[in-house]
ZAMARGU-4260 file (C-alpha; in steps of 0.2 Angstrom, whole numbers, plus 5000, padded with zeros to 4 digits):
<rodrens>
0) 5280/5191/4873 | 5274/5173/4874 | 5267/5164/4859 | 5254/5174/4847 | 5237/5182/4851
5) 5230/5179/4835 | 5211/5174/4838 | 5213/5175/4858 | 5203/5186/4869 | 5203/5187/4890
10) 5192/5195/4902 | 5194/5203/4917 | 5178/5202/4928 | 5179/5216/4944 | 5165/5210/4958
15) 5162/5227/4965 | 5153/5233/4980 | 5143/5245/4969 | 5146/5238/4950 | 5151/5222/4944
20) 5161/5225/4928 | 5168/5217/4916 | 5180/5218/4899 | 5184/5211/4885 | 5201/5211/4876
25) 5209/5202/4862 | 5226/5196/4861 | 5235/5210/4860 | 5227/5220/4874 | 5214/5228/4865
30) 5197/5235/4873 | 5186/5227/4863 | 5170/5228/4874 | 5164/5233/4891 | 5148/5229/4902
35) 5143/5233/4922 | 5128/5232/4933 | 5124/5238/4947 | 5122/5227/4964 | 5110/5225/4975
40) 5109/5225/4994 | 5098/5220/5007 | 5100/5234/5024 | 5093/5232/5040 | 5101/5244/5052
45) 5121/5237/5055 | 5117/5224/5045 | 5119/5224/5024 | 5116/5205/5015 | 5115/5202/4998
50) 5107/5189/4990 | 5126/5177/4984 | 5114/5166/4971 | 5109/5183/4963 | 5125/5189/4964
55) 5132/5174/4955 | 5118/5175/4943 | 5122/5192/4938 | 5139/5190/4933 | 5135/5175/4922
60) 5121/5186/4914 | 5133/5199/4914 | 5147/5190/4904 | 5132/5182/4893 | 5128/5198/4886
65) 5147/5203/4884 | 5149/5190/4875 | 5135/5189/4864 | 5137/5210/4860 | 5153/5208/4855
70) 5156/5192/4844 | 5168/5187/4854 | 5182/5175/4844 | 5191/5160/4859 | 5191/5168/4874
75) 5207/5158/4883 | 5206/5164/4901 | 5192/5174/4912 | 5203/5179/4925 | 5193/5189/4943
80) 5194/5201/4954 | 5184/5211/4968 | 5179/5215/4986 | 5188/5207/4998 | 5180/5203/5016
85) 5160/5198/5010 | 5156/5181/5016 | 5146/5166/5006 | 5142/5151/5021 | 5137/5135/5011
90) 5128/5119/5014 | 5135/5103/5008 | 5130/5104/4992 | 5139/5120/4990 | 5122/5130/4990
95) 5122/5149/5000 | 5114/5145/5017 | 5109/5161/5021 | 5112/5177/5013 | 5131/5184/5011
100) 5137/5196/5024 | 5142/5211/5014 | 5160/5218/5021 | 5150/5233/5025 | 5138/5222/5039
105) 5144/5230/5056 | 5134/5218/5066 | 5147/5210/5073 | 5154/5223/5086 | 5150/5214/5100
110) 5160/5198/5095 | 5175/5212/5092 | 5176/5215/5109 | 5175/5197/5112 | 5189/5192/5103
115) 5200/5208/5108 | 5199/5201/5125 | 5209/5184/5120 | 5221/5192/5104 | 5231/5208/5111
120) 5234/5220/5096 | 5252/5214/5095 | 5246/5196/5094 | 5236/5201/5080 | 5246/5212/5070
125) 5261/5200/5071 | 5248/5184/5062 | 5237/5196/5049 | 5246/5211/5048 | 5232/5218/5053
130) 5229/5233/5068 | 5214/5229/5076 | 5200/5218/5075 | 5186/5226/5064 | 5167/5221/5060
135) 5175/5221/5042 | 5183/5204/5045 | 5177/5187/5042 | 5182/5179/5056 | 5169/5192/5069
140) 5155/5187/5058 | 5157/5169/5056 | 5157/5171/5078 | 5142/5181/5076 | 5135/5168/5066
145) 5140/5157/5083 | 5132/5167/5096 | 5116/5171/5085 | 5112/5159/5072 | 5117/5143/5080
150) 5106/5132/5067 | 5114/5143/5054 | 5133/5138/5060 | 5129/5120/5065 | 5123/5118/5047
155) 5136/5127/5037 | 5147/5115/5028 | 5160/5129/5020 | 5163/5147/5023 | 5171/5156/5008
160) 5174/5174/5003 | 5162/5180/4987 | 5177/5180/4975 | 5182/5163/4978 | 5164/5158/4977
165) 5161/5164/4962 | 5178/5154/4954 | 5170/5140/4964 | 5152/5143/4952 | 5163/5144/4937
170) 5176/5128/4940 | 5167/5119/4950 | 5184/5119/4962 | 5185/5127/4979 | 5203/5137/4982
175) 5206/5152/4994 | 5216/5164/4985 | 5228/5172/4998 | 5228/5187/4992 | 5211/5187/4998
180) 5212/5177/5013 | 5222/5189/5020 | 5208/5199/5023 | 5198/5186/5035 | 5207/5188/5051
185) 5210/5169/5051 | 5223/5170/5040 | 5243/5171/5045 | 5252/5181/5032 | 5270/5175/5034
190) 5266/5157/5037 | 5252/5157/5023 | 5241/5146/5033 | 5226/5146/5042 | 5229/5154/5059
195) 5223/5141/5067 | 5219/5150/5086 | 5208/5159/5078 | 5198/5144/5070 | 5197/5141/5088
200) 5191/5155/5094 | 5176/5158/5080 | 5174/5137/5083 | 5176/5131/5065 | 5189/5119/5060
205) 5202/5121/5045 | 5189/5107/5034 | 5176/5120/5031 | 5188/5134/5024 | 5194/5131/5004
210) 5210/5124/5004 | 5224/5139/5002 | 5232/5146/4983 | 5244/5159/4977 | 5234/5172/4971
215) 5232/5173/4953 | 5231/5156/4948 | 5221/5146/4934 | 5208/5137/4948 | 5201/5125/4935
220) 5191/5127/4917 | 5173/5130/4913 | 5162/5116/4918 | 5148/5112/4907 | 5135/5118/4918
225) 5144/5138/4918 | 5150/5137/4898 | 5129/5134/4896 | 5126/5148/4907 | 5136/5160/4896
230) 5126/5152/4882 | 5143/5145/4876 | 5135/5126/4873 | 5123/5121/4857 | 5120/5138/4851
235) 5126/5152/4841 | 5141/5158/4852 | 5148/5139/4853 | 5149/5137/4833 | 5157/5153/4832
240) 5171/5148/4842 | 5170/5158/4860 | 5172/5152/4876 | 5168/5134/4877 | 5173/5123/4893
245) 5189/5122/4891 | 5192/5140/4894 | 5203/5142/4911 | 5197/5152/4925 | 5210/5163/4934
250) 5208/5166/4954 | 5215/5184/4950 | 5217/5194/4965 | 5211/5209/4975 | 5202/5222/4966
255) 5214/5235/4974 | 5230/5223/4970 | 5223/5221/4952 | 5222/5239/4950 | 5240/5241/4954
260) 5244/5229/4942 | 5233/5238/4928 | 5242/5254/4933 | 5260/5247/4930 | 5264/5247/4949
265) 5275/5229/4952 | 5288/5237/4963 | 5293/5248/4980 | 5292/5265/4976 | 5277/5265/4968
270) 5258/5270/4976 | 5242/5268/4967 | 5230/5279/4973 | 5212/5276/4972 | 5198/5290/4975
275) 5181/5286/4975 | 5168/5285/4991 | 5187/5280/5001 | 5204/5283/4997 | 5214/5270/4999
280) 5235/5270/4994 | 5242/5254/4988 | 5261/5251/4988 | 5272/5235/4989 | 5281/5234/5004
285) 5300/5226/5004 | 5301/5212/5012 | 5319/5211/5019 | 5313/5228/5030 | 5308/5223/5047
290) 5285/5225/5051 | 5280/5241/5051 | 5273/5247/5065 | 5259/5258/5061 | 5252/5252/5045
295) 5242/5238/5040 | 5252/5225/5029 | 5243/5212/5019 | 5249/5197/5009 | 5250/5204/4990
300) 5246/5197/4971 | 5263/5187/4970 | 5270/5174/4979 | 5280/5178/4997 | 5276/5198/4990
305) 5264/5212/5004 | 5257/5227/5001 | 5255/5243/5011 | 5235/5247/5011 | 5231/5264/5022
310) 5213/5268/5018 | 5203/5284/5023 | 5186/5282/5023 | 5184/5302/5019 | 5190/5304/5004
315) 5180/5307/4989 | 5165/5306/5000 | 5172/5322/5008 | 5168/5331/4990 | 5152/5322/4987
320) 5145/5327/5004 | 5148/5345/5001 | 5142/5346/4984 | 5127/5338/4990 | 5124/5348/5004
325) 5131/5366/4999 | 5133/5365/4978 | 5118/5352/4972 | 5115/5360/4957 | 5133/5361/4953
330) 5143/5346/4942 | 5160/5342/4949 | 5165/5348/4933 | 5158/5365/4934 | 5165/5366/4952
335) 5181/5359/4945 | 5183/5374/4933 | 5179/5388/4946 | 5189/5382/4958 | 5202/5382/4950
340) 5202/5400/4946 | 5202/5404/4966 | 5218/5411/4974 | 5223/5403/4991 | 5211/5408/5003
345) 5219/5401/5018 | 5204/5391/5019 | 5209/5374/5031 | 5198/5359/5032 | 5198/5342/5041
350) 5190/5328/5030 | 5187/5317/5045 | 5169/5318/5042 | 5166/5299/5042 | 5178/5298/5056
355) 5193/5284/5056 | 5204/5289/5044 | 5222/5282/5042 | 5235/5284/5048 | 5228/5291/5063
360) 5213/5279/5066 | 5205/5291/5076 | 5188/5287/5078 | 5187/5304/5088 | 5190/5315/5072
365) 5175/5328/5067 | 5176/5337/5050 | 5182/5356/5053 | 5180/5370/5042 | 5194/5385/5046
370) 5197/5401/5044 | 5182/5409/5034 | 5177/5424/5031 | 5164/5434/5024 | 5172/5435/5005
375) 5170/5416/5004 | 5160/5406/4996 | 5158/5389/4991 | 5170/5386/4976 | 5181/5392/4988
380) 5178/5381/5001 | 5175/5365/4989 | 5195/5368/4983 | 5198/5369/5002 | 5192/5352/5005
385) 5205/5346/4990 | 5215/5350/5000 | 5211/5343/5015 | 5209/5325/5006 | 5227/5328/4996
390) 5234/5334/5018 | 5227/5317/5023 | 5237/5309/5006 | 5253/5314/5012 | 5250/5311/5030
395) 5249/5292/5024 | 5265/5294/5011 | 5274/5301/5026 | 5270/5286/5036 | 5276/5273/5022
400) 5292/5282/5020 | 5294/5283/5038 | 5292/5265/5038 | 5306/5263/5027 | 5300/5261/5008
405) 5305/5278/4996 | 5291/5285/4987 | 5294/5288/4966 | 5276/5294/4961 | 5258/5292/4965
410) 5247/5283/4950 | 5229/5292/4950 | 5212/5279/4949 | 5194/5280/4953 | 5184/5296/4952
415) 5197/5308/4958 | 5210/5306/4944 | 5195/5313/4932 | 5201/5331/4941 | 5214/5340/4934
420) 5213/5353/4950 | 5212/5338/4962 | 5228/5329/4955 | 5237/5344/4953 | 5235/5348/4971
425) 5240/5330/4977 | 5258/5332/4966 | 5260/5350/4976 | 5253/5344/4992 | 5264/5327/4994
430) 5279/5334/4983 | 5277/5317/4972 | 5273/5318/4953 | 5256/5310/4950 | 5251/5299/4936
435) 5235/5298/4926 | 5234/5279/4917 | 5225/5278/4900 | 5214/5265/4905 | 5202/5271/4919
440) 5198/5256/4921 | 5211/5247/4933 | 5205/5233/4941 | 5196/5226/4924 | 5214/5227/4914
445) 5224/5222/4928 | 5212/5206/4931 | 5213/5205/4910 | 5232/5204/4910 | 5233/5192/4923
450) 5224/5181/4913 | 5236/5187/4898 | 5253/5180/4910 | 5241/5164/4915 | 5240/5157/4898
455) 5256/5161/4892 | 5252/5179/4880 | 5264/5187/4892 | 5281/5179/4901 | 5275/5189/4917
460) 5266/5205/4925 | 5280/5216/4922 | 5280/5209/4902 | 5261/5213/4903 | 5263/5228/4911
465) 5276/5236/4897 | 5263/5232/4884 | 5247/5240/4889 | 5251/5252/4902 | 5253/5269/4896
470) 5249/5286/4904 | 5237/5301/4898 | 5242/5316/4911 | 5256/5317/4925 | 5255/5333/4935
475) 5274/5337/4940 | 5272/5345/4961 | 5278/5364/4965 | 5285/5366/4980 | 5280/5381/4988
480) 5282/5389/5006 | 5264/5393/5007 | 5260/5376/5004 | 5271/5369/5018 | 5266/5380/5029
485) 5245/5376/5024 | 5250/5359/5028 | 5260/5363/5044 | 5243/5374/5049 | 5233/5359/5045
490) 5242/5346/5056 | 5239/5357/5071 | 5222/5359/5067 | 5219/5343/5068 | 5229/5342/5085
495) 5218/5356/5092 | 5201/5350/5086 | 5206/5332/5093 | 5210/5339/5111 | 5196/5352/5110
500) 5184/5335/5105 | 5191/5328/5120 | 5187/5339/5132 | 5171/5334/5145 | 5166/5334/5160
505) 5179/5325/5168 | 5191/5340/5165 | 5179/5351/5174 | 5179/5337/5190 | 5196/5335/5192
510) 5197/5354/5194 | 5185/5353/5206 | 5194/5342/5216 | 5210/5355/5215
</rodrens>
């Protein structure tokens, strides 16, 4: 451990999609206070905006209020971070020309196709790291921007993601953290530069991106204008000694990549699974192992390091749609409890209700509810789609370990790990023990100890992580034969429904023509 943290405190500020969060700790890790608020969006169809000068506005009110609650003594380091793909374009003065693009806006499919059609997917994948072009990224939306804002794009002096905006609103510097940057589609992972064809493409130049940095870096201190903001200058919280503009701002990293940190996971092995709306796994790929081949690979929270993200968009949405739809009087709690109860039922279920889901990335996939019968009934159906989600979890954990990285254990985050039923069928359905952290809280603790290691509390994450990562619950996995043969059941299902999905008209003419 580096030098005391007598009178020090850090914060760890989490730029949601749904809540922006943040915490308070003192020098020796301690919670001392937490705060979040809810975001707001503007929809229209494909398209989802949010206002970046609101946004902006909320997290300084945000941390204002933190601050003031809590009594805070010298905060040394505020440390972010958040979403990924959402995009701030900026005048000249660094003022939001428009409204950001959320990284939920889909309007931007056409300019998918038109890109596809110059980068093949090989192209692509070998530059980001990424499969296919996506809405999601960055790089379609500036084109869209191109094709259908011209006065927009001609006038835009800077494109920057939202967390890098708001570092720039607190520092008054403008850096691209990379760990973020890989999600633009303009950014080349193993070069760690700008991909400059792509600029090309989208018809920007490299002078209206932030200049490039290692994630979770200090970008610069508070200026006077932000230190004011937080009510930090000529009043009550400045003579009590709290933040003041000397207090460094850390670029941090990706919200998932943070929570990896928060949950201890600094090595191969290791996957920290996160179950909220989507499930996404987060594991740190070996870098002497050659690409693989079917996952998405992103550059990671430490220098020359990548991470493994396979998300499925139904994952705990598969649970929250049918409690809404078949148990809405019912708490997952009280389902929880009852389900728990049930024997196997033999009950099967594909949580491909949203579609896409890794690894297959099969936009054809439709939710399937199998084998019912008349003794049924919805607790036992709600422990059946479980299982579908934890079938989906190993289907990805195979894939990594097909793609060379041995898996030790899975750490449980986001809603899920709050079921003891759902975890426990995870560690029996992927064989892997599973791993409950104290601090719920991930992102927030892993973006506080980043700021810890920046100013020197800590000699480095993994120092950081041996002091404040501790584990409530780990649900050891029983291997059973009716387990493996449920998940052998399900895997055909999924085959089946796939080919039966695919099945039209044109089977019907080419047997006509016989």
């Amino acid at each position: 451990m580096g030098r005391s943290g007598e009178h020090s405190m850090y914060i760890g500020v989490d730029l949601g999609t749904t809540n922006i969060k943040a915490a308070l700790y003192d020098g020796d890790m301690r919670l001392i206070g937490r705060k979040s608020r809810l975001a707001a969006y503007i929809r229209d169809g494909s398209r989802v905006e949010f206002d970046a000068a609101g946004y902006r506005d909320a997290v300084f009110s945000l941390l204002r209020e933190l601050l003031s609650e809590n009594g805070a003594a010298r905060v040394r380091q505020i440390a972010f971070t958040g979403q990924a793909e959402s995009l701030v374009v900026l005048d000249g003065d660094g003022n939001p020309l428009m409204n950001a693009i959320s990284w939920m806006d889909e309007r931007s499919v056409r300019e998918c196709v038109q890109l596809s059609e110059r980068f093949p997917p090989e192209v692509c994948r070998r530059v980001t790291g990424q499969l296919s072009i996506l809405p999601t990224w960055p790089a379609t939306k500036i084109l869209w921007l191109k094709n259908n804002m011209p006065e927009v794009f001609e006038k835009a002096a800077c494109y920057m993601l939202l967390k890098d905006y708001i570092v720039r609103c607190f520092t008054g510097k403008a850096a691209a953290d990379m760990s973020v940057a890989t999600f633009s589609f303009y950014f080349d992972i193993y070069r760690k530069c700008y991909w400059g064809e792509m600029l090309d493409a989208i018809g920007i130049t490299e002078d209206k991106l932030p200049p490039l940095c290692e994630p979770c870096t200090v970008a610069g201190t508070l200026t006077d204008e932000a230190a004011e903001r937080l009510g930090l200058v000529g009043g009550a919280a400045c003579a009590c000694g709290a933040v003041s503009k000397g207090t460094a701002v850390n670029t941090g990293t990706l919200d998932h990549f943070a929570g990896m940190i928060g949950t201890g996971n600094l090595s191969p092995g290791g996957i920290t699974l996160s179950t909220g709306t989507v499930m996404a796994l987060a594991a740190l790929w070996d870098p002497s192992l050659p690409p693989p081949g079917g996952i998405a690979l992103h550059y990671g929270f430490m220098p020359d390091s990548f991470v493994l993200l396979p998300v499925a968009e139904s994952g705990g949405v598969s649970l929250e749609w049918f409690r809404r739809r078949c148990m809405p009087d019912q708490t997952f709690a009280e389902i929880d409890r009852v389900a728990a109860e049930r024997r196997d039922e033999g009950i099967l279920f594909l949580p491909y209700i949203v579609g896409v889901n890794a690894p297959e990335m099969d936009g054809d996939a439709v939710g399937v509810f199998w084998g019912l019968r008349q003794e049924h009934d919805a607790y036992d159906m709600a422990k059946a789609v479980m299982e579908g989600v934890a079938f989906v979890l190993r289907k990805n954990c195979e894939a990594i370990e097909r793609a060379g990285i041995a898996l030790r254990s899975i750490t449980a985050t986001g809603g899920g790990a709050k079921s003891d039923l759902w975890c426990a069928i995870q560690a029996d359905a992927t064989g892997l023990s599973v791993r409950v952290p104290a601090e719920k809280e991930a992102a927030c603790l892993g973006a506080a100890m980043i700021a810890a290691v920046g100013d020197g509390r800590f000699a480095d994450l993994a120092a950081a992580c041996a002091h404040c990562v501790t584990f409530q619950k780990v649900y050891e996995p029983h291997k059973s034969e009716a387990v493996e043969t449920k998940y052998r059941r399900f895997c055909a299902l999924y085959d089946a429904a796939l080919k039966i999905g695919r099945i039209n008209g044109q089977g019907d003419e080419d047997e006509a023509s016989d």
